[in-house]
Backbone as JSON, one array per atom type, in Angstrom:
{
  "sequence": "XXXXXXXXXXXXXXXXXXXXXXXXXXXXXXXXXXXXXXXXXXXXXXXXXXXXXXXXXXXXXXXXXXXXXXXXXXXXXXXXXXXXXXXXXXXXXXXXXXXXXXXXXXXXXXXXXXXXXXXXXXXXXXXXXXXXXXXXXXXXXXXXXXXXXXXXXXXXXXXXXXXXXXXXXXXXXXXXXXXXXXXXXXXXXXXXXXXXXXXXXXXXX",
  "N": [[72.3, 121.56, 87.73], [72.06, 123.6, 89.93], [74.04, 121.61, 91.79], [76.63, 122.23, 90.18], [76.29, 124.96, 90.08], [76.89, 125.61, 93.08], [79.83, 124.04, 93.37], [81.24, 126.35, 91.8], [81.51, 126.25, 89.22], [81.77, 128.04, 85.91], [78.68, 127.93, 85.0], [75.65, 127.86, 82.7], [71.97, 128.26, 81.88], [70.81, 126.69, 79.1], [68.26, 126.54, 76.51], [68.7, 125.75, 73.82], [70.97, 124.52, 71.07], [73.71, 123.6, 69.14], [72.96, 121.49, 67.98], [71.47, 119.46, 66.06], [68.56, 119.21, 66.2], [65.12, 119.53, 68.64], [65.51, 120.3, 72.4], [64.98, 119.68, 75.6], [66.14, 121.17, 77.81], [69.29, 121.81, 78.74], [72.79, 122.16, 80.67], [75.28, 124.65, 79.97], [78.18, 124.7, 79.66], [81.33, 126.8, 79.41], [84.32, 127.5, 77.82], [85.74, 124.74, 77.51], [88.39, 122.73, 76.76], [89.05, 120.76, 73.83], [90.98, 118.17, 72.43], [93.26, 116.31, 70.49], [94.82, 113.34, 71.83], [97.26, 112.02, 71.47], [98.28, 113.06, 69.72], [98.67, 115.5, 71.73], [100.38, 114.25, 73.76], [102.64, 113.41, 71.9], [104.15, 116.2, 71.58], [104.18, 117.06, 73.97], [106.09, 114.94, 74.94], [108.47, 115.79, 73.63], [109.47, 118.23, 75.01], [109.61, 118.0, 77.31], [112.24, 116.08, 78.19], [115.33, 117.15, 80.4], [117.12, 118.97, 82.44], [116.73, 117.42, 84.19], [114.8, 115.65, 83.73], [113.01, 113.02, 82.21], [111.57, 110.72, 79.82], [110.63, 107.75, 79.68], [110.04, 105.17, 77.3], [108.25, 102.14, 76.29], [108.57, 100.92, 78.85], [108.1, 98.84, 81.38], [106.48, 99.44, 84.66], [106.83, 97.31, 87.25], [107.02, 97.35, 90.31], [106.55, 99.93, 93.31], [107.69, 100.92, 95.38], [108.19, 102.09, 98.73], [109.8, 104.1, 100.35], [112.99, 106.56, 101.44], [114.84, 107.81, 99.22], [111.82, 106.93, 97.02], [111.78, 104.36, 95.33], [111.14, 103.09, 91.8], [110.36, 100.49, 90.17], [111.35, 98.91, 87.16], [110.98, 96.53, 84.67], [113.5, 96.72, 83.4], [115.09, 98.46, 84.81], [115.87, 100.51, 87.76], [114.22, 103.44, 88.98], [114.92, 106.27, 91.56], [113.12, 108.37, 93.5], [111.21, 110.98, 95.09], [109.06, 111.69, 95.25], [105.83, 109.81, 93.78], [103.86, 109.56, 91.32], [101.15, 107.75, 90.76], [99.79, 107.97, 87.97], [96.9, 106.51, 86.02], [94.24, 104.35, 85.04], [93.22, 102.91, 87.15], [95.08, 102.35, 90.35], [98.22, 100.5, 90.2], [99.02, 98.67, 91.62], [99.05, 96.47, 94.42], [98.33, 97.88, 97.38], [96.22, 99.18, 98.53], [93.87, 97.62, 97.66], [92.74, 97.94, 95.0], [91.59, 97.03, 92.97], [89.79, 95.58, 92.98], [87.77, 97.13, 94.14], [86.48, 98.43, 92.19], [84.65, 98.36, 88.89], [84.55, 97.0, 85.55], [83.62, 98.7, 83.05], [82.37, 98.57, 79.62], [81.71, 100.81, 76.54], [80.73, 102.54, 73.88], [81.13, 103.46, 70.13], [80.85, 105.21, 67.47], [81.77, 106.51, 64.26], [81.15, 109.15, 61.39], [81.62, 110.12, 58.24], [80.78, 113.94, 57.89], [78.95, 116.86, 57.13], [80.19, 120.26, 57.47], [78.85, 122.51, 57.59], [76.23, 121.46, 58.95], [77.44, 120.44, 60.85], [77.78, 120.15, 64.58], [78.23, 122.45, 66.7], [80.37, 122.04, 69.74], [81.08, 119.62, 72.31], [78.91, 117.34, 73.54], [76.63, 115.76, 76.15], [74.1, 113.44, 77.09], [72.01, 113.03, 79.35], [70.8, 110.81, 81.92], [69.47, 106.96, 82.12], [69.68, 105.56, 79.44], [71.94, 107.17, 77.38], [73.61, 109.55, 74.84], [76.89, 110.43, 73.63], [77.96, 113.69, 71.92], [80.07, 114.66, 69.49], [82.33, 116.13, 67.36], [85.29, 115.76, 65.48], [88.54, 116.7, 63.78], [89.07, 115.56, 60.32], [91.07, 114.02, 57.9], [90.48, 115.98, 55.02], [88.01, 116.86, 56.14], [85.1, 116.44, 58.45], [84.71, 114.42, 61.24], [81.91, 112.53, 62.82], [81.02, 111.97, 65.79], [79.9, 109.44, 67.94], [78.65, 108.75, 70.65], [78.06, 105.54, 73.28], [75.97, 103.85, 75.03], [77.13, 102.03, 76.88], [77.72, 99.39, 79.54], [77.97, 97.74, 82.21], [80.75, 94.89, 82.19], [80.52, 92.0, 80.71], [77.65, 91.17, 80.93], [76.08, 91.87, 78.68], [75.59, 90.37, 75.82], [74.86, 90.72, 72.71], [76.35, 92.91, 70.87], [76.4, 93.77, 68.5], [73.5, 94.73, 68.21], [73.68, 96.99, 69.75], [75.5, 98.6, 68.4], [73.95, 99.35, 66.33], [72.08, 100.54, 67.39], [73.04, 102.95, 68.2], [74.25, 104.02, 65.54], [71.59, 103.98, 63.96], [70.89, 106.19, 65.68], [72.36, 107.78, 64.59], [71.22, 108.02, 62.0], [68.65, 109.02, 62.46], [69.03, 111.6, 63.75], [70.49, 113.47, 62.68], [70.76, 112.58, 59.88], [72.95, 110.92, 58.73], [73.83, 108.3, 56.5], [76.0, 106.42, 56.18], [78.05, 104.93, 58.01], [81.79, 105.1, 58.74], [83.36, 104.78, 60.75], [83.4, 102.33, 63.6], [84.13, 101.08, 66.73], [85.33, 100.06, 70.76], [85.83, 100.37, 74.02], [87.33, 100.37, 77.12], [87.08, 101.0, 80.63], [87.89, 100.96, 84.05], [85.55, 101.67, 86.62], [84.91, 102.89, 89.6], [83.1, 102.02, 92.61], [81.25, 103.6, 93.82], [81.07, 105.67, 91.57], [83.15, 107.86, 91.96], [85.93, 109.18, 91.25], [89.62, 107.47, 92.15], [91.34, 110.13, 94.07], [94.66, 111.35, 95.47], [96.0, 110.13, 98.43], [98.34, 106.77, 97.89], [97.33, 105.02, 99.94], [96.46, 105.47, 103.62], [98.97, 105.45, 105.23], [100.88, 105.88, 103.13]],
  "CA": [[72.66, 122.97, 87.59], [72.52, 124.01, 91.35], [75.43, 121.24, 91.89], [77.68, 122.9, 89.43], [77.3, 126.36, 90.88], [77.45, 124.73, 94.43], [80.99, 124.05, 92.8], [81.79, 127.08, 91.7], [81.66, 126.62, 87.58], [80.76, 128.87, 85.07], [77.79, 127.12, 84.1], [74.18, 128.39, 82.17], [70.86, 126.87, 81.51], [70.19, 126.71, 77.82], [67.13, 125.81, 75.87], [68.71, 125.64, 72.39], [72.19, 124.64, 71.19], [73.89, 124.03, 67.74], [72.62, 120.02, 67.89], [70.13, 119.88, 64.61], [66.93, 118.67, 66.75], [65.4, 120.48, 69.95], [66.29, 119.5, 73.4], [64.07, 120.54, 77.04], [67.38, 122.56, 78.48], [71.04, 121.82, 78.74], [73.72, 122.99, 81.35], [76.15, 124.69, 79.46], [80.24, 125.36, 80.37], [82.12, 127.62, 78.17], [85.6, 127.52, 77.49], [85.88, 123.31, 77.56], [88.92, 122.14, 75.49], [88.82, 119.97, 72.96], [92.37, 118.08, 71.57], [93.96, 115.24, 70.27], [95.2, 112.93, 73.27], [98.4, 111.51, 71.45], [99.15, 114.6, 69.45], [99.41, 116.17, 72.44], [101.35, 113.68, 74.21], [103.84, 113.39, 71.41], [104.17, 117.35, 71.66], [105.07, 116.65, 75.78], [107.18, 113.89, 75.04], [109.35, 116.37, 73.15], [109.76, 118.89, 75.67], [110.13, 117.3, 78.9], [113.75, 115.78, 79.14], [116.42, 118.09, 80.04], [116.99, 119.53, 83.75], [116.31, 116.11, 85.21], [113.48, 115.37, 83.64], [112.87, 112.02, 81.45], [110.49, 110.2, 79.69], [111.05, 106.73, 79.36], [108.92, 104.71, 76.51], [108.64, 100.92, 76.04], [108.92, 100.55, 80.22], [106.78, 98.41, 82.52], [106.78, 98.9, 85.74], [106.86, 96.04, 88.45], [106.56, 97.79, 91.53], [106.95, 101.02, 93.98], [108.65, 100.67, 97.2], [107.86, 103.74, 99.33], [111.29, 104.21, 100.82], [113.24, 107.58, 101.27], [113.15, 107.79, 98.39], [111.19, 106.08, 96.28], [111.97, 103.51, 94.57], [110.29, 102.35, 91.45], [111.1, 99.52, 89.74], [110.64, 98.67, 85.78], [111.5, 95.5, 83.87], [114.73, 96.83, 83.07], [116.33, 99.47, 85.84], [114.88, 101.0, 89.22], [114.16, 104.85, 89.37], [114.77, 106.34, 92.48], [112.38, 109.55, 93.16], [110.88, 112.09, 96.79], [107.73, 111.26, 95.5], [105.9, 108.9, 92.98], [102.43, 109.81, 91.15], [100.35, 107.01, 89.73], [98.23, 108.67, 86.71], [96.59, 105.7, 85.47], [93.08, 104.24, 85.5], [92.78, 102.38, 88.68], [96.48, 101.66, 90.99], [98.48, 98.94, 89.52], [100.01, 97.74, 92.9], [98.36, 95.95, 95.49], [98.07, 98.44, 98.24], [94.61, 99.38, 98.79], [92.82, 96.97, 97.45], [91.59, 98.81, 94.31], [91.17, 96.25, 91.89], [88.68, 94.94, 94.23], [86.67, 98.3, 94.45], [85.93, 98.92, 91.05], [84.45, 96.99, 87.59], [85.06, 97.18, 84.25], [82.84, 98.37, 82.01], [82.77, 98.81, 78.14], [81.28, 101.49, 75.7], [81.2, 102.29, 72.37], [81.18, 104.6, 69.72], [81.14, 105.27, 65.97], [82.23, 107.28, 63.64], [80.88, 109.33, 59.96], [81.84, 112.15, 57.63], [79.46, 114.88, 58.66], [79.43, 118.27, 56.58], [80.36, 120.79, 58.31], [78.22, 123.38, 57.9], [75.54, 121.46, 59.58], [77.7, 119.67, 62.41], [77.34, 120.27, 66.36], [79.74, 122.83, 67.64], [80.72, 121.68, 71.13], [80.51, 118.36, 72.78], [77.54, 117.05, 74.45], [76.17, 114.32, 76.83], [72.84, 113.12, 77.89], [71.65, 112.3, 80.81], [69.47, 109.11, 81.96], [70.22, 105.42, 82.06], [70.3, 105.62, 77.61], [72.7, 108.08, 77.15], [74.6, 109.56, 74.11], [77.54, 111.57, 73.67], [78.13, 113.75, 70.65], [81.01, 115.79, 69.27], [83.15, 115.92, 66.07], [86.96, 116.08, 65.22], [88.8, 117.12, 62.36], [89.68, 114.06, 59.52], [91.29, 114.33, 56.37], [90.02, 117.5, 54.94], [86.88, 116.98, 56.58], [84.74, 116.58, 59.54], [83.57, 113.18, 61.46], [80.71, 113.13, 63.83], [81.46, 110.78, 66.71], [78.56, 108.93, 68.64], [79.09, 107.12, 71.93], [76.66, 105.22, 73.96], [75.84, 102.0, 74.93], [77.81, 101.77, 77.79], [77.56, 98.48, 80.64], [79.07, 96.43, 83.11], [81.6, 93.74, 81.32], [79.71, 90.54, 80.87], [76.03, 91.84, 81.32], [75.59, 92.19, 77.14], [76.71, 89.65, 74.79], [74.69, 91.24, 71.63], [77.04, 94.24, 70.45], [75.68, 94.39, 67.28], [72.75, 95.8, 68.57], [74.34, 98.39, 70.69], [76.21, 99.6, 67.36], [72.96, 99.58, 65.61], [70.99, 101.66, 67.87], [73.87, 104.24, 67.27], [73.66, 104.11, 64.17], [69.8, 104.47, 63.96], [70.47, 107.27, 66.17], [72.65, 109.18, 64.01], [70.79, 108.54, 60.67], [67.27, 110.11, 63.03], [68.98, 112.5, 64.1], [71.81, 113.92, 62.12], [70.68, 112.25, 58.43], [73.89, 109.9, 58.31], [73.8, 107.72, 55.62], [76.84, 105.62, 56.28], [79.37, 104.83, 59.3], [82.99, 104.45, 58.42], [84.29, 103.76, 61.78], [83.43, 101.51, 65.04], [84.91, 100.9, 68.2], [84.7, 100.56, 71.64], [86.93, 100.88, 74.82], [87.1, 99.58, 78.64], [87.42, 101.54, 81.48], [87.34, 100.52, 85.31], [84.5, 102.27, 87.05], [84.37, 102.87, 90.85], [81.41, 101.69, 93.14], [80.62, 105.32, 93.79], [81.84, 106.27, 90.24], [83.96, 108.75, 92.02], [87.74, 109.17, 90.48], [90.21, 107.77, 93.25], [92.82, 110.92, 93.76], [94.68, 111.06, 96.79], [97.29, 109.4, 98.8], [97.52, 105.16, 97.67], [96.8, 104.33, 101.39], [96.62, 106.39, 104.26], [99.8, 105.66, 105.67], [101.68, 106.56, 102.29]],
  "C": [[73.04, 123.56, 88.94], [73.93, 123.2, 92.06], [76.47, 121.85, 91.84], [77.69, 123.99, 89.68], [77.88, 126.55, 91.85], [79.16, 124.78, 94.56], [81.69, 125.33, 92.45], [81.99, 127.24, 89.89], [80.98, 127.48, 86.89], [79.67, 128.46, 84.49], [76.53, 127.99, 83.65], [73.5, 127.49, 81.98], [70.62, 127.31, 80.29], [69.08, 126.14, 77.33], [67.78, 125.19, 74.44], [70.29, 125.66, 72.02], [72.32, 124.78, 69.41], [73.63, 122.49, 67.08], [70.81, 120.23, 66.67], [68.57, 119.39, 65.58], [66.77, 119.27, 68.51], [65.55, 119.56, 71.08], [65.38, 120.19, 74.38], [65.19, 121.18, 77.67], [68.93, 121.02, 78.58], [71.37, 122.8, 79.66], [75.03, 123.64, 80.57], [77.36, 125.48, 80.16], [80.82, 125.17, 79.12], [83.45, 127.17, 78.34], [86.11, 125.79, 77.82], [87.1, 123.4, 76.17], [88.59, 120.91, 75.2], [90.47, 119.12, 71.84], [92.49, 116.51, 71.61], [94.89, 115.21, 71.43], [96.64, 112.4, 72.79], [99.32, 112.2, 70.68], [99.81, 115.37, 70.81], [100.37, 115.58, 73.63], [102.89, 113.52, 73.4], [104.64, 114.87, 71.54], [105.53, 117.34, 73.02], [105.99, 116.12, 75.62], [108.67, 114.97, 74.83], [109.99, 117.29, 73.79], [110.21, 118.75, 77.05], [111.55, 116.53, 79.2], [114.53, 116.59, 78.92], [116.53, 118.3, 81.66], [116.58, 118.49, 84.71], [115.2, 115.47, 85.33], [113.35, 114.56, 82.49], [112.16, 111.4, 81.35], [111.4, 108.49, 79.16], [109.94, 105.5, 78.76], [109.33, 103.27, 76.5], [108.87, 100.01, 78.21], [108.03, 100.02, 80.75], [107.46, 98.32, 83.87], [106.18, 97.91, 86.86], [106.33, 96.41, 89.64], [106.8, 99.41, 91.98], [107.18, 100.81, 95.4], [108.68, 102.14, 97.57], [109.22, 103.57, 100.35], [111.48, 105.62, 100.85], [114.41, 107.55, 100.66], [112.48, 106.99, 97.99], [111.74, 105.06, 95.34], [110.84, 102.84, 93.36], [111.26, 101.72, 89.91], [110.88, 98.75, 88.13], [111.32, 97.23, 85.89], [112.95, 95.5, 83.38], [115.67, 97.2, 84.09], [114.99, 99.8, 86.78], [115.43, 102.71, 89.06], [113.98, 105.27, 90.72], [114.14, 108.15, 92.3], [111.4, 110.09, 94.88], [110.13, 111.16, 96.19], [107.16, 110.82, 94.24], [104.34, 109.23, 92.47], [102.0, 108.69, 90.18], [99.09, 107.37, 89.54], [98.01, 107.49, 85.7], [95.21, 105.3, 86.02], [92.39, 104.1, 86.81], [94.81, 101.85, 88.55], [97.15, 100.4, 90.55], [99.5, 98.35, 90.76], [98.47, 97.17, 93.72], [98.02, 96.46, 96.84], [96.61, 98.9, 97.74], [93.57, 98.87, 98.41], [91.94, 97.63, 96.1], [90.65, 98.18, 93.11], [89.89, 95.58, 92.24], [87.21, 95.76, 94.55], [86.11, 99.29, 93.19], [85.33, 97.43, 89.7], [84.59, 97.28, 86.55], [83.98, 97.31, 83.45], [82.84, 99.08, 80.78], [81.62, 99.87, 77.56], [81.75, 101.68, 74.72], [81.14, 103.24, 71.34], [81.87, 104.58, 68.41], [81.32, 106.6, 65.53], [81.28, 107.79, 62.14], [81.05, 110.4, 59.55], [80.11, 112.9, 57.79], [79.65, 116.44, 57.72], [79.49, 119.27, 57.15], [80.0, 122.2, 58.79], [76.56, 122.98, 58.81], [76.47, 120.0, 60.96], [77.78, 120.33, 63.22], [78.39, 121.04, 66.43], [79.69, 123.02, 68.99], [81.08, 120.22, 71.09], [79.51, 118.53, 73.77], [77.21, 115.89, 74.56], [75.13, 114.39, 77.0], [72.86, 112.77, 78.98], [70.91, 111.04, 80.43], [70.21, 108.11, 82.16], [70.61, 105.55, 80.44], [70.54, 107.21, 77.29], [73.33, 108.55, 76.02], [75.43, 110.87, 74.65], [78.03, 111.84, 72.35], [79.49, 114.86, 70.11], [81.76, 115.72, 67.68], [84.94, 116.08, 66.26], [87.64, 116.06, 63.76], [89.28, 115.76, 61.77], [89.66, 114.53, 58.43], [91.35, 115.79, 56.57], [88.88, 117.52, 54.78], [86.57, 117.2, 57.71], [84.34, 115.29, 60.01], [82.98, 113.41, 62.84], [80.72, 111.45, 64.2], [80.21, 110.96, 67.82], [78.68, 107.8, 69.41], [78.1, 106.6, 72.51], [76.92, 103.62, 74.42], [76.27, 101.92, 76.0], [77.36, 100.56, 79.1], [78.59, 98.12, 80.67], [79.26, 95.08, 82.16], [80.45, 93.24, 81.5], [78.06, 90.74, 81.72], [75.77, 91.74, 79.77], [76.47, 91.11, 76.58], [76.0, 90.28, 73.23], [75.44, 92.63, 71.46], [76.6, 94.69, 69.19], [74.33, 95.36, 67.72], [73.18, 97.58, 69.17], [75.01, 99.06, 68.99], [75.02, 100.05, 66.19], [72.24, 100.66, 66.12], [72.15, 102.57, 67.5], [73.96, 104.36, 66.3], [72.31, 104.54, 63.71], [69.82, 105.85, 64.92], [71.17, 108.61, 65.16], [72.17, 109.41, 62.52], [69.29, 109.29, 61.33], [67.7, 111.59, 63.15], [70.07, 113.39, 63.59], [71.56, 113.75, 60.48], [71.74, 111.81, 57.66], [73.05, 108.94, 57.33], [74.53, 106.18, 55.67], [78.02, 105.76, 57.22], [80.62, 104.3, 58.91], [83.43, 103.86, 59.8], [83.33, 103.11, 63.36], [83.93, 100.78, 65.84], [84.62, 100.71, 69.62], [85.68, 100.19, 72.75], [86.12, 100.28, 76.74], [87.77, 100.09, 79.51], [86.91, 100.7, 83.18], [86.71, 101.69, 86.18], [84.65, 102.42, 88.71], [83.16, 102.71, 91.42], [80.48, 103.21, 93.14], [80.72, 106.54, 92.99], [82.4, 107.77, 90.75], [85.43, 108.43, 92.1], [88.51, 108.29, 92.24], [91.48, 108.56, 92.45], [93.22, 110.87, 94.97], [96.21, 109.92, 96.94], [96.87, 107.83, 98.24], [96.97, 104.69, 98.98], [97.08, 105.6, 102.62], [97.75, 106.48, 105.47], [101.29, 105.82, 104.77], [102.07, 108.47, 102.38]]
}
């Protein structure tokens, strides 16, 4: 809590949210969106070429050659550009060594129709080493109540069933699920000091 004002966010301490079972306090921050990530990319897609501005789908690129300008280089053609932003997990070139300074690790996260006069309105995380995170999103012409957790370093866990079980057991304790239509789970690369790299790729870029 003192962090986050440290920072400068609107944050509060709550005792009591809209999560069906009680909780010892919560930090809460208001106005958080909440959206579909490929809705609203298809949205973008649609608006962005015109005035010198193009999206180009189906492209891999190869490299970036820091030149004046830029050069970057797909599988097909080379874009030339002032300046070059790579928004992607971790750097996919070989300058700085990044692949090197992070690890990969997996989490997971199910899915179940939820009625929607008693589902969670917000999202919410735990703290600790056993963590969940809880939120919903609209389906069909319903509601599903999405439950993440589990989360380690690659190749540290080979039982996954378990891991989808304890979620599960957590959301029939604590929610009064019945049945999970969906499960999944996803792989991100982590930094040593799980802080984001933003920033120049090297410090003579």
């Amino acid at each position: 809590m003192e962090a986050a004002l440290k920072l400068g966010l609107p944050v509060s301490f709550v005792r009591e949210t809209s999560l069906p079972f009680a909780i010892a306090g919560a930090i809460k921050l208001d106005n958080q969106a909440q959206f579909h990530p490929r809705k609203y990319l298809q949205h973008l897609v649609k608006n962005i070429p015109g005035e010198g501005s193009h999206v180009f789908e189906r492209t891999r690129v190869v490299n970036v050659e820091e030149e004046n300008p830029c050069r970057v280089i797909t599988d097909n053609f080379t874009i030339q550009a002032q300046k070059v932003l790579i928004t992607i997990n971790i750097p996919i070139l070989d300058a700085g060594l990044y692949f090197a300074k992070t690890y990969p690790k997996r989490s997971y996260i199910i899915g179940a129709a939820i009625n929607p006069e008693i589902a969670p309105q917000g999202m919410f995380i735990g703290s600790g080493e056993k963590y969940y995170s809880i939120r919903t999103t609209p389906y069909l012409n319903g509601l599903l109540l999405l439950i993440g957790g589990g989360g380690h370093k690659v190749g540290t866990v080979t039982n996954t069933e378990e891991i989808y079980q304890d979620l599960e057991n957590y959301g029939r304790s604590r929610f009064g699920i019945d049945s999970f239509e969906y499960r999944w789970s996803s792989q991100d690369y982590v930094s040593f000091d799980k802080l984001p790299y933003i920033g120049r790729l090297t410090p003579l870029s």
